[in-house]
ZAMARGU-4260 file (C-alpha; in steps of 0.2 Angstrom, whole numbers, plus 5000, padded with zeros to 4 digits):
<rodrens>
0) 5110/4934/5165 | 5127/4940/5157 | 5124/4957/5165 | 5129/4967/5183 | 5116/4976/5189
5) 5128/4987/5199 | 5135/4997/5184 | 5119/5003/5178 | 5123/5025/5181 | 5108/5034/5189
10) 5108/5044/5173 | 5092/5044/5159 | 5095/5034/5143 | 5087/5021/5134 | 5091/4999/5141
15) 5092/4985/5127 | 5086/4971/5132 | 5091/4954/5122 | 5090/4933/5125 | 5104/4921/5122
20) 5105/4924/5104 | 5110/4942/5106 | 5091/4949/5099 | 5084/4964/5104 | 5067/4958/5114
25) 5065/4974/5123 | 5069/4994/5122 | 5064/5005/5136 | 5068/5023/5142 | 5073/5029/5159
30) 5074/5045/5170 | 5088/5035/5179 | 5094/5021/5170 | 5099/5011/5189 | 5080/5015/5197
35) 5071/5008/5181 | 5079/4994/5176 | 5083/4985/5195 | 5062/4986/5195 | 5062/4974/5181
40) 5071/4959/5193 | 5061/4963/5210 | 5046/4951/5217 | 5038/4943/5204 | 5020/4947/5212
45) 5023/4965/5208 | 5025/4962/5190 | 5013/4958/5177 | 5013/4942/5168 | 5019/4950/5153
50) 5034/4956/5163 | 5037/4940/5171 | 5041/4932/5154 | 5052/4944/5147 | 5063/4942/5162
55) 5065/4926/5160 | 5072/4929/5142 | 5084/4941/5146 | 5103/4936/5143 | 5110/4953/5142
60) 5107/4972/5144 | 5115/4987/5134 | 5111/5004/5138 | 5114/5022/5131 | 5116/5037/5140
65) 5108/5053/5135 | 5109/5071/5140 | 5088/5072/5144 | 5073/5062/5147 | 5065/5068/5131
70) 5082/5063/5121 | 5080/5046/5129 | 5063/5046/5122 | 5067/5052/5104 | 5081/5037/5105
75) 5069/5024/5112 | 5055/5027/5096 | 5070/5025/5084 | 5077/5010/5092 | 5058/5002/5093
80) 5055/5005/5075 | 5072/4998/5070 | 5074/4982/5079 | 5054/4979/5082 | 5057/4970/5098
85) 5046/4955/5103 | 5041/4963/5120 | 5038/4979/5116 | 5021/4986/5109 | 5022/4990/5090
90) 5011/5000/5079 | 5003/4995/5065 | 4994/5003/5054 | 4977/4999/5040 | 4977/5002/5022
95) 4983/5023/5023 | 4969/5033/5016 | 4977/5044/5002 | 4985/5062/5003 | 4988/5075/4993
100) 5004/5080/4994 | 5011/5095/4987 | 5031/5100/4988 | 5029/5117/4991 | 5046/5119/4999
105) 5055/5115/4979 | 5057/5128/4964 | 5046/5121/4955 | 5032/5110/4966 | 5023/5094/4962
110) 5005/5089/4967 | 5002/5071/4969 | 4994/5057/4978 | 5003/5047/4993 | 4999/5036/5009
115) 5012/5044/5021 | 5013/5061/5030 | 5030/5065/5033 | 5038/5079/5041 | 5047/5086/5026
120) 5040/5105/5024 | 5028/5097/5011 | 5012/5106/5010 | 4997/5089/5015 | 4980/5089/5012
125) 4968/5075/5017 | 4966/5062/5021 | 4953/5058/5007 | 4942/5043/5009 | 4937/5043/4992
130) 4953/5036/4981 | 4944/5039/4964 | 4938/5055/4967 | 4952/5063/4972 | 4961/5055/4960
135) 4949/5063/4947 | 4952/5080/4954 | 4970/5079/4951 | 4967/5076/4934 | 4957/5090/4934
140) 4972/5100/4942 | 4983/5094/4928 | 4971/5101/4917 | 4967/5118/4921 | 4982/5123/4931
145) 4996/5110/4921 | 5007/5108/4935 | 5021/5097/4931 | 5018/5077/4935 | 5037/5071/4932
150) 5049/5066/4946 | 5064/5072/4936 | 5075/5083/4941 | 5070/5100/4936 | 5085/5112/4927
155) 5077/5124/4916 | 5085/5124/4897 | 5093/5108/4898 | 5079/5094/4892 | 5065/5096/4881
160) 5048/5095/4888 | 5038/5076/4885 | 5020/5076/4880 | 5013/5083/4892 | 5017/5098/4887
165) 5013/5097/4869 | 4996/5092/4875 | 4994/5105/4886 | 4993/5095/4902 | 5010/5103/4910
170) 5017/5123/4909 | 5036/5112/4906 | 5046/5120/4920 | 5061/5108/4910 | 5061/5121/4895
175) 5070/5137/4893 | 5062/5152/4897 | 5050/5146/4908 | 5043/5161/4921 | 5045/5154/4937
180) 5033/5167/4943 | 5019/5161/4933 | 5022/5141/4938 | 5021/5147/4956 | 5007/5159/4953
185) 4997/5142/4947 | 5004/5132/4961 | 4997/5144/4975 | 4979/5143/4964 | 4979/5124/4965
190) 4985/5125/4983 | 4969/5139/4987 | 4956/5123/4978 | 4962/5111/4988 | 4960/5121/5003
195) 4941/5121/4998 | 4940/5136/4986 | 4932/5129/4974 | 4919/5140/4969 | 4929/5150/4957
200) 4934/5134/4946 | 4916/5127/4945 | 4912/5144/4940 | 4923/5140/4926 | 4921/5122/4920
205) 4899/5124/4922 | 4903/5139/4910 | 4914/5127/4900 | 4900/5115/4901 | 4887/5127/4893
210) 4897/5130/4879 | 4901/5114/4875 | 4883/5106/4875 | 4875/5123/4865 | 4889/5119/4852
215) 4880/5100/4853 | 4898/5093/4859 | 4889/5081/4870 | 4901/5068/4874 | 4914/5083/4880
220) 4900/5091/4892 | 4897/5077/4899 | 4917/5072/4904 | 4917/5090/4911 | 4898/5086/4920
225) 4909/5071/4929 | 4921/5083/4934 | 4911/5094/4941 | 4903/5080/4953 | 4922/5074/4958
230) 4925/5092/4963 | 4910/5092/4973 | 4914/5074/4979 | 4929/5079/4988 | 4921/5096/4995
235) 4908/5083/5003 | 4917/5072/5010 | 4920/5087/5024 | 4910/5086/5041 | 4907/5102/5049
240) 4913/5104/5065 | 4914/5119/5079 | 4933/5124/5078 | 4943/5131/5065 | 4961/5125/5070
245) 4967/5109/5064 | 4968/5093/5077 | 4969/5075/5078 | 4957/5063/5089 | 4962/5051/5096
250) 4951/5036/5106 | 4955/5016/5109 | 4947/5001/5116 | 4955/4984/5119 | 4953/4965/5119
255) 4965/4951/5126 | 4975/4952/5109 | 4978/4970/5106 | 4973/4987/5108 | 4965/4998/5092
260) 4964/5015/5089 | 4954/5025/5079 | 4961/5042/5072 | 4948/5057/5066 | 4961/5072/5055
265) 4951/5088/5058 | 4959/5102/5047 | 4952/5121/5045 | 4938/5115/5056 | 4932/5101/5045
270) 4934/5081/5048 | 4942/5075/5033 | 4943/5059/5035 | 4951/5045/5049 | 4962/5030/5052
275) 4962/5014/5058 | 4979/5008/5071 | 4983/4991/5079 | 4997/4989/5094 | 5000/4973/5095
280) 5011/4964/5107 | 5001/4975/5119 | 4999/4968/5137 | 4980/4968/5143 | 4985/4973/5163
285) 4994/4988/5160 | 4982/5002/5158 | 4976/5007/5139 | 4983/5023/5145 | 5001/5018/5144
290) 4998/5008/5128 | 4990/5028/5121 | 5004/5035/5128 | 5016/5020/5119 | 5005/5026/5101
295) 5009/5043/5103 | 5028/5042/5103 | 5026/5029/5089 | 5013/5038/5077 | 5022/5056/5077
300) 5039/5051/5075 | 5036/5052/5055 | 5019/5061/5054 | 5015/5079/5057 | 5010/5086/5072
305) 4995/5097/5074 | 4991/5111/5085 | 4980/5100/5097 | 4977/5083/5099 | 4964/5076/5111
310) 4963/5058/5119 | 4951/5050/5130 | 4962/5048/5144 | 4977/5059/5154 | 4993/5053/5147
315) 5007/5045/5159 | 5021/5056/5156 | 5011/5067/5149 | 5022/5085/5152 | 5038/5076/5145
320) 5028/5067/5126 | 5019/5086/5126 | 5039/5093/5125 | 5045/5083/5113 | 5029/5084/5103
325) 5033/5104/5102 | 5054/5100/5101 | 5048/5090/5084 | 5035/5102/5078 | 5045/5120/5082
330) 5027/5127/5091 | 5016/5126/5104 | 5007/5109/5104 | 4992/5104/5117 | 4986/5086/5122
335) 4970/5086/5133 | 4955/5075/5138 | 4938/5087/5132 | 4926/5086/5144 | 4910/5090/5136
340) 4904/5100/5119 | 4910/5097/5103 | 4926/5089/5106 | 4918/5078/5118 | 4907/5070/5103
345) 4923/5070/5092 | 4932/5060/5105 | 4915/5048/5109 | 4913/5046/5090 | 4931/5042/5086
350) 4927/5025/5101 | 4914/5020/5094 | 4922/5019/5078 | 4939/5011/5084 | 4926/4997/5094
355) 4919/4992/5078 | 4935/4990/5070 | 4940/4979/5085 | 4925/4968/5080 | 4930/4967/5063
360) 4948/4963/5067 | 4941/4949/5080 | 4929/4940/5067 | 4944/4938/5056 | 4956/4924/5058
365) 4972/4930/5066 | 4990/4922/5059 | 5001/4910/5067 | 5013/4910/5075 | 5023/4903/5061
370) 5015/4913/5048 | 5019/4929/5061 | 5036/4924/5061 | 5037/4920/5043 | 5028/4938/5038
375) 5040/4949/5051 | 5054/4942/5042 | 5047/4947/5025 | 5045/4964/5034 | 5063/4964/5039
380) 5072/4957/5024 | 5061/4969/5011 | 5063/4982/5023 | 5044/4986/5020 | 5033/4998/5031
385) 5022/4986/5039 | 5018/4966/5042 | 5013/4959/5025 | 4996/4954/5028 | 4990/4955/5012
390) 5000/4947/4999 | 4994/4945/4980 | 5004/4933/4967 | 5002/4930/4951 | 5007/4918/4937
395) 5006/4916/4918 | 5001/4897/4910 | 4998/4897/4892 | 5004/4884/4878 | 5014/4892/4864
400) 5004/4908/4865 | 4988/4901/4865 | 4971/4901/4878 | 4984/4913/4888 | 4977/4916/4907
405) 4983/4923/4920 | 4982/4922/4938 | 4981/4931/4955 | 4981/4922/4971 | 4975/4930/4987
410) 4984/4927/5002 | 4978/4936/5021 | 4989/4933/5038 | 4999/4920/5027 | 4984/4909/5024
415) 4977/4907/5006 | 4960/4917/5002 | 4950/4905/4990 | 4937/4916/4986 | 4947/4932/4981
420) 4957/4920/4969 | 4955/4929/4950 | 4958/4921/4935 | 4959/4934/4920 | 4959/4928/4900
425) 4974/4935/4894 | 4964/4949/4877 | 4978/4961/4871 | 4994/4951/4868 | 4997/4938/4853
430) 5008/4925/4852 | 5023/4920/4866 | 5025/4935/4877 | 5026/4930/4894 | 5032/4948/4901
435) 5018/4958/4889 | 5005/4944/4898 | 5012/4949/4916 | 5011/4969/4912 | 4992/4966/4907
440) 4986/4954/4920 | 4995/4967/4934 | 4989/4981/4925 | 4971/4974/4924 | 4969/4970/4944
445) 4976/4987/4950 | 4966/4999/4939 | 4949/4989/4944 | 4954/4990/4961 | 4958/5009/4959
450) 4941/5011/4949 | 4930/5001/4962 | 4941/5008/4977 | 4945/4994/4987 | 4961/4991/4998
455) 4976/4989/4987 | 4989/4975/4993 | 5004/4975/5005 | 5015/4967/4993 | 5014/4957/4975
460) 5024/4942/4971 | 5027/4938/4954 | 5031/4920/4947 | 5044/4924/4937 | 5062/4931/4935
465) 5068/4952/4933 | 5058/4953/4914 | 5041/4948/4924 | 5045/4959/4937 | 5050/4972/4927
470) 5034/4972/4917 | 5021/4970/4931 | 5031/4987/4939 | 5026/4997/4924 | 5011/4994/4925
475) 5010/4999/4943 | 5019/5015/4937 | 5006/5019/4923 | 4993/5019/4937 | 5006/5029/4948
480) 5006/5017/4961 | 5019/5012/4975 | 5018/4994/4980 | 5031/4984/4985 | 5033/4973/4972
485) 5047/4956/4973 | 5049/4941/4960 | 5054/4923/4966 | 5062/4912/4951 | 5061/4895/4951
490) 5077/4888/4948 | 5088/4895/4963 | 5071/4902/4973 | 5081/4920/4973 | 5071/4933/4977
495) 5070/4946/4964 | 5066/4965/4970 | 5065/4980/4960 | 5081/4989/4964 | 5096/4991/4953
500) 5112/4985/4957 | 5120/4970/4971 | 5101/4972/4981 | 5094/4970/4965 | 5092/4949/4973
505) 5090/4945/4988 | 5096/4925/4993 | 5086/4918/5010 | 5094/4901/5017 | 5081/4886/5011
510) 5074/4885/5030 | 5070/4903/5031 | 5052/4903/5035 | 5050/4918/5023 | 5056/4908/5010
515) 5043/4897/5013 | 5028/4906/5012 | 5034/4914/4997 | 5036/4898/4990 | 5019/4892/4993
520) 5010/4908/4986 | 5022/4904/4971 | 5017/4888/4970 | 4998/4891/4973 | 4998/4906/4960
525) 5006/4892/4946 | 4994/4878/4950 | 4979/4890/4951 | 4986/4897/4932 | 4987/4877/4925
530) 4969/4872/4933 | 4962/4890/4923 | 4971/4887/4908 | 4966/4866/4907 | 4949/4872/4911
535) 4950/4887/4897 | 4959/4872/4884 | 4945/4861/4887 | 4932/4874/4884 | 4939/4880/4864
540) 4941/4859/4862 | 4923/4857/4866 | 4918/4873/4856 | 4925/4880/4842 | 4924/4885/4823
545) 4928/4869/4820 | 4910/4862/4825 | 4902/4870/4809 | 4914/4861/4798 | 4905/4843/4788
550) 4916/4829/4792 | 4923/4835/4807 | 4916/4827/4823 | 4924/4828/4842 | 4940/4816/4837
555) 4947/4825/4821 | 4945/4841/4831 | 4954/4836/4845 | 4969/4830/4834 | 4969/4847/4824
560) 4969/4856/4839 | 4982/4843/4846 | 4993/4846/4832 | 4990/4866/4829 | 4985/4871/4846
565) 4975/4888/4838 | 4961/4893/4825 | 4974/4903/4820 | 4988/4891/4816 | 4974/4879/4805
570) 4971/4894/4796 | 4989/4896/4791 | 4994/4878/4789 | 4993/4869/4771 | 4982/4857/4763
575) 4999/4844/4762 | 4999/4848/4782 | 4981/4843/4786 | 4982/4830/4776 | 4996/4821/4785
580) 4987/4820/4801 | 4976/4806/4804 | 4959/4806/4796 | 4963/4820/4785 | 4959/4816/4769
585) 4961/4829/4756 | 4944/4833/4753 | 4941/4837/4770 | 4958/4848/4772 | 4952/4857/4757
590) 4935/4859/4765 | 4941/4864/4782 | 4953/4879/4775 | 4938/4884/4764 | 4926/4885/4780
595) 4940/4894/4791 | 4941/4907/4777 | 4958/4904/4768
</rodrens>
């Protein structure tokens, strides 16, 4: 090892552990950086196996001092989530139940849906379980209070207002003499529904209801009927508890792979929903109380911290994670183990809900090693959130326009999913328009997985270069979604991403293991399009128009359709045209352009 133990300062801080190729492996914290690390190289039968192998890969050790043991702790969360060293446990997280998120803290707020509480004086509500309801009630939101939707920057007299509010869906805070009071008058209303006043503006819309179905509007009723039933949706979704502060649950069980954790949110007294966590890399002999501990500094480094948070077990350290939990939040913050009541249930419930989640996670099949390394190097290099375990990529085969199909490959832990494969008939575009055909196959998939609410992808890899790309991401804006999104063109296999400017491609060396596996979703999402669209060109051969026509048998249809590829182009062609194929005589062409309506 390239390091002297003798110059480590008995002073707290934060050690970097790395191998021979100068990677980060492992990032700790210490009281006294000399009394911490030195316990690290003592008699191996004091250490846990886990241990024992990381030793053995240390080359070298780097160390920062800081002023406190809580700013050695602050430093060691920020250091975890940037490098994501081998050794140490990492979080990741399931599919993020949505929020509501309104940006009270700006001139002129916005309300809108996203998967990540952040600690940016935001107003959050949630989370919400139900995607399409809530998604629902913030149309109804747009309606009846028209709060502004756009991300643009807001200065009053200086832009015209868009359609939305010629269709009265937004009060325009863009236009000029725009009452700032009024805006925020709405915004506090909104903010009152959410909290779960809602009996005021079902008062309204039943009224509305009433009027519309005496004046026989019926079809009008009934979209304000559906509203009514989102509204009360969302108001359901809440489960009464005995408190009337807002907390966080927190309970985990183990296996020999990984420790996961279930997470109830309990706001105003009400449990609104929950989430499913994973550590892995966590060691089975340390206790699940240190891997708890490990969770907490992990979790509330970029989400907001209630009031209380309860956990199963006494945390190690727990006096030192309890101060910086109320350094972050600015208030009194406790952590306790309930002992019986109410609390005690919540904490039972939230176990018996993180052990079914362990089962689930153990019947499914767990990546390689390769496909691990492969995926974290997808994290790293898209600098995405989490491992992308669920990768979707699609591909456009058609022959000059025609029997278009489109295709959607399904990939889980870097392994191909056969049965989630989609095959989807290209219906609104005509002719050659590859990008058009990529905007609607994308648009297609996500609004049906927003409809049925199912789990929406990590990441989406297009086959195509930055017109493909930049098709399938409207799309995903139309349906005001945020999914990483990358392109991988054929000819130099460049990764294409959706920023502007030198990051706008990203080039990987051809043994990148990353590269790899993008090229084989690639790849499987092309040959999966050609098998649909040979399957879909066989069918119109066997049937079409063609079969009603006297004279025309299987061989002179299949050298029409050879020759014009479409209905459409037989339609359009001349008599001279048929009859130069063979077997056309000029009878028959005139016969077939009759029969096809021309």
């Amino acid at each position: 090892m390239n390091f002297d133990l003798k110059t480590l300062p008995a002073l707290p801080g934060v050690y970097l552990m790395k191998d021979d190729s100068g990677d980060v492996i492992y990032v700790g914290k210490a009281k006294s950086l000399d009394k911490r690390v030195r316990q690290y190289f003592q008699s191996k039968k004091n250490l846990s196996p886990k241990t024992v192998t990381l030793v053995r890969h240390i080359d070298d050790i780097e160390y920062i001092v800081t002023d406190s043991e809580i700013d050695a702790l602050v430093l060691e969360a920020n250091l975890i989530k940037k490098y994501k060293p081998r050794y140490n446990v990492r979080l990741k997280d399931d599919k993020r139940y949505p929020y509501v998120k309104v940006t009270i803290n700006s001139a002129f707020p916005r309300i809108f849906l996203t998967r990540r509480r952040l600690m940016d004086g935001a107003l959050y509500f949630g989370p919400y379980t139900n995607a399409k309801a809530i998604r629902t009630t913030l149309d109804i939101i747009s309606r009846v209070f028209m709060l502004r939707q756009c991300k643009k920057k807001i200065e009053p007299g200086k832009s015209r207002p868009c359609l939305n509010y010629h269709i009265k869906r937004c009060m325009a805070p863009c236009r000029e003499g725009m009452d700032k009071e009024e805006y925020r008058r709405r915004v506090m209303e909104a903010v009152r529904f959410l909290k779960g006043d809602t009996a005021g503006l079902l008062r309204k819309l039943e009224e509305k209801m009433r009027t519309l179905a005496q004046a026989q509007d019926y079809e009008s009723a009934a979209d304000i009927r559906d509203q009514i039933e989102s509204i009360k949706c969302i108001s359901e979704q809440q489960i009464a508890t005995s408190g009337i502060d807002d907390r966080d649950v927190l309970a985990a069980v183990s296996d020999e792979k990984a420790i996961y954790i279930q997470v109830f949110y309990v706001r105003h007294g009400s449990m609104v929903g929950k989430a499913d966590f994973t550590l892995l890399g966590a060691d089975v002999s340390e206790s699940i109380e240190e891997s708890m501990a490990q969770f907490v500094k992990q979790y509330y480094q970029d989400s907001p911290i209630p009031p209380e948070i309860l956990v199963q077990y006494e945390l190690p350290e727990k006096e030192l994670i309890v101060n910086w939990l109320c350094q972050r939040s600015g208030r009194d913050v406790k952590v306790h183990v309930p002992q019986r009541g109410e609390k005690k249930k919540l904490i039972e419930m939230a176990e018996r809900n993180a052990r079914m989640s362990m089962r689930m996670a153990q019947l499914k099949p767990a990546p390689s090693e390769s496909a691990i390394a492969a995926l974290e190097e997808l994290k790293k290099v898209l600098s995405l959130e989490s491992l992308p375990l669920h990768i979707e990529g699609f591909d456009i085969s058609n022959i000059s326009g025609t029997n278009a199909v489109g295709s959607m490959v399904y990939f889980e832990n870097g392994r191909p999913a056969n049965n989630k494969y989609r095959q989807h008939n290209i219906k609104t575009v005509k002719g050659i328009d590859d990008f058009a055909m990529m905007a609607e196959v994308v648009h297609r998939r996500y609004s049906r997985l927003i409809k049925s609410n199912e789990p929406l992808p990590d990441l989406i890899l297009i086959d195509g270069g930055p017109g493909q790309v930049s098709a399938a991401m409207l799309s995903l804006d139309a349906l005001g979604l945020d999914i990483p999104l990358i392109g991988l063109a054929k000819r130099f296999e460049h990764i294409i991403t959706t920023k502007k400017g030198p990051d706008e491609v990203i080039i990987l060396p051809h043994t990148s293991p990353a590269l790899k596996m993008l090229m084989h979703i690639r790849d499987e999402a092309h040959r999966f399009a050609v098998s649909s669209h040979r399957r879909r060109r066989s069918a119109s051969l066997t049937h079409s128009e063609l079969d009603s026509i006297p004279g025309v048998g299987p061989y002179r249809k299949r050298v029409l359709l050879e020759n014009f590829d479409s209905i459409e182009k037989i339609r359009s062609s001349s008599v001279e045209e048929l009859t130069a194929l063979e077997g056309i005589s000029e009878n028959l062409a005139k016969r077939i352009l009759g029969y096809l309506g021309k």
